[in-house]
C-alpha positions as CSV (number, residue, x, y, z in Angstrom):
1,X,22.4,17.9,-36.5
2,X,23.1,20.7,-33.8
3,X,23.9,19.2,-30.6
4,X,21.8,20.5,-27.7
5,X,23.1,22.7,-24.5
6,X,22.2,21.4,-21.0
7,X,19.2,23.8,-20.8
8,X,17.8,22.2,-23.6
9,X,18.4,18.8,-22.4
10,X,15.7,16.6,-22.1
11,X,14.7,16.3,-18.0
12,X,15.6,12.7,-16.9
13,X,12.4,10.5,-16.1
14,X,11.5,10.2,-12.4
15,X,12.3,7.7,-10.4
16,X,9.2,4.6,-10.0
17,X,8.9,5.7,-6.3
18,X,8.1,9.4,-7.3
19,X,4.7,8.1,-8.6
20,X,3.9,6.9,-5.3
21,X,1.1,9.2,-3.5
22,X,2.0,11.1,-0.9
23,X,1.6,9.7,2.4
24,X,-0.6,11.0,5.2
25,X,2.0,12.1,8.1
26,X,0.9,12.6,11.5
27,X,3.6,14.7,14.0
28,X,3.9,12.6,17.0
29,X,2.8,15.8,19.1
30,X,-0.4,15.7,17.0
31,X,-0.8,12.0,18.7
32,X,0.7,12.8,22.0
33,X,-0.8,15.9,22.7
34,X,2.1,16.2,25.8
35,X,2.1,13.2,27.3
36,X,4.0,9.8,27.1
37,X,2.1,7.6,26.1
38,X,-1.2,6.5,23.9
39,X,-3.5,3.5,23.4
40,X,-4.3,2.6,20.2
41,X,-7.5,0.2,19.3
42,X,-6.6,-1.9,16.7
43,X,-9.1,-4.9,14.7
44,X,-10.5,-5.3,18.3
45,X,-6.9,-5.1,20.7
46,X,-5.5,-2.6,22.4
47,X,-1.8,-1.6,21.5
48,X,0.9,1.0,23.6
49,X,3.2,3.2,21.6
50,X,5.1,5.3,24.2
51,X,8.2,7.4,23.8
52,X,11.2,6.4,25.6
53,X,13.3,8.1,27.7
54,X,16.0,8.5,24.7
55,X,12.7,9.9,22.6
56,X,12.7,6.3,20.6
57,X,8.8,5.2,19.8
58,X,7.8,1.7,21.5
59,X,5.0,-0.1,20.3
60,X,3.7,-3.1,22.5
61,X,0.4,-5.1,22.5
């Protein structure tokens, strides 16, 4: 039997986490909208995420 080149190799199967969905993304700008800091209502409390002063993402109850 004729052995195949590489462009007729069969494609290697994708990995198990590239059948995962695609995620929804939201850009931090979309959630800041300038500003510091935002309150988030979550199953009835009220949660901070502010940036830092080093730009880290801080997320208190």
């Amino acid at each position: 039997m004729p052995q195949k080149d590489e462009s007729e190799k069969e494609p290697e199967p994708l990995p198990e986490q590239a059948a995962i969905p695609s995620r929804r993304v939201v850009p931090s700008e979309e959630l800041f909208h300038g500003e510091r800091e935002v309150w988030i209502q979550h199953d009835g409390t009220h949660y901070r995420l502010r940036i830092t002063r080093r730009n880290k993402l801080i997320l208190q109850k």
